[in-house]
N, CA, C and O of each residue as an XYZ file, in Angstrom:
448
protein
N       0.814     -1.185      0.000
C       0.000      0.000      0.000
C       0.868      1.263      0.000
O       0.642      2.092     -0.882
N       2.051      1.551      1.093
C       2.563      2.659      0.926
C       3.531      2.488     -0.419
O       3.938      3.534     -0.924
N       3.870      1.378     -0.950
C       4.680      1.324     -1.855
C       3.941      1.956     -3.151
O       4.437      2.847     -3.842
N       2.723      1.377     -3.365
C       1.763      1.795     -4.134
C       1.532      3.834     -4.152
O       1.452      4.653     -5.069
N       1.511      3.900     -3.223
C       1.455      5.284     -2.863
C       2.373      6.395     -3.601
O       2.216      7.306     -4.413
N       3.818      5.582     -2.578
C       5.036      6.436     -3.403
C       5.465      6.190     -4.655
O       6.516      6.764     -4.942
N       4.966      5.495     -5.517
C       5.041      5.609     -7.064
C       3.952      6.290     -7.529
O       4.113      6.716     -8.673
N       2.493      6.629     -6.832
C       1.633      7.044     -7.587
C       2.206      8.860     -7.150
O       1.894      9.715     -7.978
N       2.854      9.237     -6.120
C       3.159     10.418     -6.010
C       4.346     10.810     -6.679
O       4.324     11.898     -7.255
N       5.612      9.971     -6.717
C       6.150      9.926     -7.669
C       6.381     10.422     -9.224
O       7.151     11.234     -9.736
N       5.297      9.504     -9.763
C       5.054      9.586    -11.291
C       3.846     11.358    -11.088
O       3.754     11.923    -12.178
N       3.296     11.883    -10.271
C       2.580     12.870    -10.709
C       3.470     14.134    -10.474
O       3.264     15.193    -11.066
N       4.638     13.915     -9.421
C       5.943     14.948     -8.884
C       6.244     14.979    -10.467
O       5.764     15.934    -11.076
N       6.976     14.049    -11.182
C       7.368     13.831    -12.463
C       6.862     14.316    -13.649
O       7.449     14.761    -14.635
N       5.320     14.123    -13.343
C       4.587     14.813    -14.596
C       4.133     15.909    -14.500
O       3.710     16.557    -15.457
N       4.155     16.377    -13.053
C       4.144     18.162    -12.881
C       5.295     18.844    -13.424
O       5.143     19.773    -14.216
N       6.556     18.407    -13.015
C       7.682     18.563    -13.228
C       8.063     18.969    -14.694
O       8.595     20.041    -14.985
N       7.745     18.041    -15.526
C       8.168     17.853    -17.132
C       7.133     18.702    -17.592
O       7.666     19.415    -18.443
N       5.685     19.074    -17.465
C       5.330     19.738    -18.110
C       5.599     21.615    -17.610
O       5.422     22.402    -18.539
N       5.881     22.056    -16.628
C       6.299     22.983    -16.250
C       7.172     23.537    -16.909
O       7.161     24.655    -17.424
N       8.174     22.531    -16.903
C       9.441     22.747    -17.967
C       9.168     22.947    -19.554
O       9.730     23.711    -20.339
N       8.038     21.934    -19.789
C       7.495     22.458    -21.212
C       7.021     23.790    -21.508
O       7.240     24.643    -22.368
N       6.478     23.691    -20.745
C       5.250     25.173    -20.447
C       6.383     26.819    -20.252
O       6.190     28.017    -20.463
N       7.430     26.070    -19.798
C       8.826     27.275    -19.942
C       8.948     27.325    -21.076
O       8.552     28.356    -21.621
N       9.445     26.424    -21.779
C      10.192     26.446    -22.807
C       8.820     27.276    -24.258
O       8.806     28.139    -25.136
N       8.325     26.718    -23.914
C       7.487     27.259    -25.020
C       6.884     28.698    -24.800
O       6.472     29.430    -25.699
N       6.901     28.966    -23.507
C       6.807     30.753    -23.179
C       7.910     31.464    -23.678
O       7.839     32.575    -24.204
N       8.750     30.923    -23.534
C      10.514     31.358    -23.717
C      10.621     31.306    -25.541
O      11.182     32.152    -26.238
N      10.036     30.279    -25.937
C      10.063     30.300    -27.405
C       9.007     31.213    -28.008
O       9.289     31.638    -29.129
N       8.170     31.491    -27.632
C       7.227     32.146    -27.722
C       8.012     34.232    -28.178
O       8.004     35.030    -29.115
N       8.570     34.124    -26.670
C       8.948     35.327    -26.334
C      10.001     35.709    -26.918
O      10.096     36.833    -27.412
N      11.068     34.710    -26.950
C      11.798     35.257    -28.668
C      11.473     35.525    -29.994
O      12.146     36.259    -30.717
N      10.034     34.706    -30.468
C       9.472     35.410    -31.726
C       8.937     36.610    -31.602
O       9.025     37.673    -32.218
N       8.270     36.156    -30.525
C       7.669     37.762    -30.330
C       8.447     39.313    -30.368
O       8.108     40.397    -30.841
N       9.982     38.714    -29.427
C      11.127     39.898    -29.903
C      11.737     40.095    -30.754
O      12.105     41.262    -30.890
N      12.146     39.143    -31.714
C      12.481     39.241    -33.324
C      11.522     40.162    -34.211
O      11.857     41.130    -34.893
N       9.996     39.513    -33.996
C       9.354     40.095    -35.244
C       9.318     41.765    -34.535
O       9.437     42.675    -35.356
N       9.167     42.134    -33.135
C       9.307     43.568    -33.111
C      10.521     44.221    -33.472
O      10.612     45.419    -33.738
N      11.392     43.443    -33.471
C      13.057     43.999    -33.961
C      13.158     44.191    -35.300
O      13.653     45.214    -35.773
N      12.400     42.599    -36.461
C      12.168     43.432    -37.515
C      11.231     44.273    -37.939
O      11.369     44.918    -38.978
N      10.170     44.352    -37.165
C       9.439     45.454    -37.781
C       9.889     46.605    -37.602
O       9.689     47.398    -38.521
N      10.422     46.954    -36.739
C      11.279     48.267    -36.093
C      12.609     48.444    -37.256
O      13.230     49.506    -37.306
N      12.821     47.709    -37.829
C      14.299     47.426    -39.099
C      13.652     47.708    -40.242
O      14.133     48.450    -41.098
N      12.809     47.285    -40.317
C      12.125     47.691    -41.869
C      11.264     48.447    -42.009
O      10.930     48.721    -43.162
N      10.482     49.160    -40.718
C       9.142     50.601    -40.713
C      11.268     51.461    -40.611
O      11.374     51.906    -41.754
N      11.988     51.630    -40.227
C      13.602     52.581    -40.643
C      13.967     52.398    -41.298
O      14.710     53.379    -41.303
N      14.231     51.882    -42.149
C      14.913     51.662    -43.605
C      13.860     51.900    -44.247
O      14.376     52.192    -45.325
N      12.720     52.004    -44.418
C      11.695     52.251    -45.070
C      11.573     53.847    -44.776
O      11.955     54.499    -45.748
N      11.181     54.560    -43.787
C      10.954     55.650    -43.644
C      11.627     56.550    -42.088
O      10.853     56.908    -41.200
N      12.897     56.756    -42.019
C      13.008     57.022    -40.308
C      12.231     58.435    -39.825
O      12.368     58.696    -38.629
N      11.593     59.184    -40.461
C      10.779     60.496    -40.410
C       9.770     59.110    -39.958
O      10.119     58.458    -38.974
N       8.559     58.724    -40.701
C       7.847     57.950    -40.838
C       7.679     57.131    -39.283
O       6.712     56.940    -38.546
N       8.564     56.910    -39.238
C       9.359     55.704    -38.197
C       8.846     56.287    -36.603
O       8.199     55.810    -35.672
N       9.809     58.107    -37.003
C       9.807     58.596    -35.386
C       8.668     59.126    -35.344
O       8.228     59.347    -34.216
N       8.090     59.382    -36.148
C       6.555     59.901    -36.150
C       5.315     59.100    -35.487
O       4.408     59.557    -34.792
N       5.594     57.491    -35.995
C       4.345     56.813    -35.659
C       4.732     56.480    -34.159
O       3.791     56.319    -33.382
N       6.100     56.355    -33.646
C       6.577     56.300    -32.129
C       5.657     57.080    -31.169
O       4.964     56.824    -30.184
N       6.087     58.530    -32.181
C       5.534     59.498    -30.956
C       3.745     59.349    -31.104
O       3.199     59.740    -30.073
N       3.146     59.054    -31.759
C       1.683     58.851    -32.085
C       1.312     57.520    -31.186
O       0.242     57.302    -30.619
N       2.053     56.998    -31.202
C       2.063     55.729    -30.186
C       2.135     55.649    -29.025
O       1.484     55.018    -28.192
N       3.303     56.596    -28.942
C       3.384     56.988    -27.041
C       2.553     57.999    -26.869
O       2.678     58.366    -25.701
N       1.728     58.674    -27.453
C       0.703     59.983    -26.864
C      -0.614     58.920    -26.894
O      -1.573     59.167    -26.162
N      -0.619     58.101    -27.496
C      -1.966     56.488    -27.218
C      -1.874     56.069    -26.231
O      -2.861     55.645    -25.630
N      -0.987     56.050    -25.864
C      -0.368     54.855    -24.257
C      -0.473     55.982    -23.293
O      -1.141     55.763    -22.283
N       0.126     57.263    -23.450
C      -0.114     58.202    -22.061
C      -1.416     58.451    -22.328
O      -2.031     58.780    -21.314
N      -1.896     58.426    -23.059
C      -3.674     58.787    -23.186
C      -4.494     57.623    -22.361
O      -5.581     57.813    -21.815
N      -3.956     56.703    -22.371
C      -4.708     55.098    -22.241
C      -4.502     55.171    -20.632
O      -5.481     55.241    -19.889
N      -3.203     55.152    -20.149
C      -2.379     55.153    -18.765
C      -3.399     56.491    -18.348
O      -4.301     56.250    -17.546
N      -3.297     57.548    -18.752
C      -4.079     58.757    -17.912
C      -5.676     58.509    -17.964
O      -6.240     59.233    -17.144
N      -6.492     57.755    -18.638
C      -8.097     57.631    -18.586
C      -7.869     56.286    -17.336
O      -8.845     56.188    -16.593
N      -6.945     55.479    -17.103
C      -6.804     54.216    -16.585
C      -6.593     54.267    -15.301
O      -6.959     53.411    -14.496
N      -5.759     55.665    -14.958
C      -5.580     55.946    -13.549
C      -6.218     57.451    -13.210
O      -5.809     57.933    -12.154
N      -6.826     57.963    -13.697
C      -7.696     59.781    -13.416
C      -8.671     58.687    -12.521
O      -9.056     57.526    -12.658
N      -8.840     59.896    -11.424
C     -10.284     59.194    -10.831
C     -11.286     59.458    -11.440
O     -11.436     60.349    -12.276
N     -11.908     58.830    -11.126
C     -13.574     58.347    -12.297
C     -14.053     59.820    -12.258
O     -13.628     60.575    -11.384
N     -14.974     60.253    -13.239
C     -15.420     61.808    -13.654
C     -16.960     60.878    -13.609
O     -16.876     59.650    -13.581
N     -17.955     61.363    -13.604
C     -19.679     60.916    -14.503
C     -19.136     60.467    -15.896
O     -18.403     61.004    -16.727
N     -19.682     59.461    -15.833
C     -19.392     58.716    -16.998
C     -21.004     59.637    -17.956
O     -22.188     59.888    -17.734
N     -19.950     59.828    -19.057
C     -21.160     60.131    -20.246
C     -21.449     59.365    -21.386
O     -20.588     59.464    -22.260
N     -22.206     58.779    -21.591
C     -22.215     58.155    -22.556
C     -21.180     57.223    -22.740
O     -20.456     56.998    -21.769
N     -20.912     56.475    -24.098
C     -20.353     55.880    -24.995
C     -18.743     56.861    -24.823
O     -18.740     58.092    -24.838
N     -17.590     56.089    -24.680
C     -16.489     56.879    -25.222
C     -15.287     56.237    -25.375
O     -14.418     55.898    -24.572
N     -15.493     56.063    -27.423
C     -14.691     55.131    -27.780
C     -13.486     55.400    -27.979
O     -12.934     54.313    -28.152
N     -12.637     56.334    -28.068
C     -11.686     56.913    -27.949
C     -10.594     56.351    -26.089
O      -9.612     55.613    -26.003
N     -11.233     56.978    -25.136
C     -10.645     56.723    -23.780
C     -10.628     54.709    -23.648
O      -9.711     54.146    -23.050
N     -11.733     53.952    -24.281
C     -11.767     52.689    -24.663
C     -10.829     51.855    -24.848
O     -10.560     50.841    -24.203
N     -10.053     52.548    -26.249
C      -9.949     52.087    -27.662
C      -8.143     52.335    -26.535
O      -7.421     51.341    -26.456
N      -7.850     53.173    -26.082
C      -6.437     53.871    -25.706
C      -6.061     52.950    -24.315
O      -4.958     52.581    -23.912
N      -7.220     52.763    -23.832
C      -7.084     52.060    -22.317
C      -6.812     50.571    -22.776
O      -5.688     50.091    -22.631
N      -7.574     50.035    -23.185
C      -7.191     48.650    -23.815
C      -5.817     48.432    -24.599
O      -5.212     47.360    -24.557
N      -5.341     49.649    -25.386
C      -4.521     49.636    -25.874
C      -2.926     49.612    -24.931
O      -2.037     48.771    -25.065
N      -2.927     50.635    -24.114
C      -2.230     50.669    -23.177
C      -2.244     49.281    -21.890
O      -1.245     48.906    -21.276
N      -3.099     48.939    -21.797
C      -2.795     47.510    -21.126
C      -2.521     46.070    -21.901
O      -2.253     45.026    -21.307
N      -2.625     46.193    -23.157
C      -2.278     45.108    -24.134
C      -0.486     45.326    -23.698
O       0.294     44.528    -23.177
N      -0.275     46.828    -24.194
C       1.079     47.229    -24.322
C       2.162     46.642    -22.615
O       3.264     46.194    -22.298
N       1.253     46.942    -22.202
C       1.928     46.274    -20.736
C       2.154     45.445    -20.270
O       3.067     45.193    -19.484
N       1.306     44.804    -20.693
C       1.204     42.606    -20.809
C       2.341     42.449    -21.567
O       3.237     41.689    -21.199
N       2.399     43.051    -22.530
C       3.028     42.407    -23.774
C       4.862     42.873    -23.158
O       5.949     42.411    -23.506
N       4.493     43.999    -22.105
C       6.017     44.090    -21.783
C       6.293     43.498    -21.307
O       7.404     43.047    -21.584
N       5.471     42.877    -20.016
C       5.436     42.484    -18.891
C       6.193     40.495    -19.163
O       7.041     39.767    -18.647
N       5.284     40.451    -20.170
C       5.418     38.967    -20.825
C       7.041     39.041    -21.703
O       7.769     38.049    -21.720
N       7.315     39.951    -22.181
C       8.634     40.090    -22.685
C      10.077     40.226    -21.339
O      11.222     39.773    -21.346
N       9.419     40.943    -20.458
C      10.446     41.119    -19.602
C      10.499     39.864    -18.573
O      11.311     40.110    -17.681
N       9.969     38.770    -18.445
C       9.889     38.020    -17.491
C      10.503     36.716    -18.635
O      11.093     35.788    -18.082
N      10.388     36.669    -19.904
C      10.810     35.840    -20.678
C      11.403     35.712    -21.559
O      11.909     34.644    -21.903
N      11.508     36.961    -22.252
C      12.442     37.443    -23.348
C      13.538     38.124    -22.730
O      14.319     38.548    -23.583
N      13.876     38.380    -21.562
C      15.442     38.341    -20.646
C      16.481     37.304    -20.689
O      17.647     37.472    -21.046
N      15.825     35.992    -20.207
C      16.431     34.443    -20.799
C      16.381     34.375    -21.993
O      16.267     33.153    -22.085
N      16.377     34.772    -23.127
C      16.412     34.328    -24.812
C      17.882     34.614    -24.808
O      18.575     35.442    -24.218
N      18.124     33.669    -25.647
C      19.749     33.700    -26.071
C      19.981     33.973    -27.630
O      21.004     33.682    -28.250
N      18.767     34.624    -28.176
C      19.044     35.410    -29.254
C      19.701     36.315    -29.715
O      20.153     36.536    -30.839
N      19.739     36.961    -28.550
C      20.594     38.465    -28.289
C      21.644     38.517    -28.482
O      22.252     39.572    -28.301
């Protein structure tokens, strides 16, 4: 019976184990494509246009401080519909995940 036991705890230590490690590896693989294709898109929106380039940056970061400032202002009366503060808030927390998920996994990539 206890013998029975410590193989059935065993084999599930084991199969927690191995898939964890999977479940790394494929975040980790994940998170290097994910930093490549922003490296080339960032390589080819500059060689394509660097006016172009620093332009859509700054249009990008006035989205994200727009998104970050409706996300943390204390609440006003909500009026209506407002797809704009929406559209910027969602946007700005995609952007944060997506760092958040890069910096916890795309640190270990040995692409670099």
């Amino acid at each position: 019976m206890r013998v029975e036991r410590f193989w059935k705890s065993l084999g599930e230590f084991l199969s927690e184990t191995v898939g964890e490690a999977l479940a790394e590896l494929v975040l980790t693989m994940l998170a290097c494509a994910l930093l490549a294709a922003l490296v080339g898109i960032a390589y080819l929106s500059w060689s394509f246009s660097p006016r172009g380039t620093l332009a859509g940056a700054g249009v990008f970061g006035l989205l994200l401080a727009h998104g970050a400032w409706h996300l943390h202002r204390k609440s006003v009366k909500k009026r209506g519909r407002r797809v704009l503060p929406t559209i910027t808030t969602t946007l700005f927390m995609v952007t944060a995940c997506t760092a958040a998920f890069l910096l916890f996994y795309a640190s270990g990539c040995g692409c670099a």
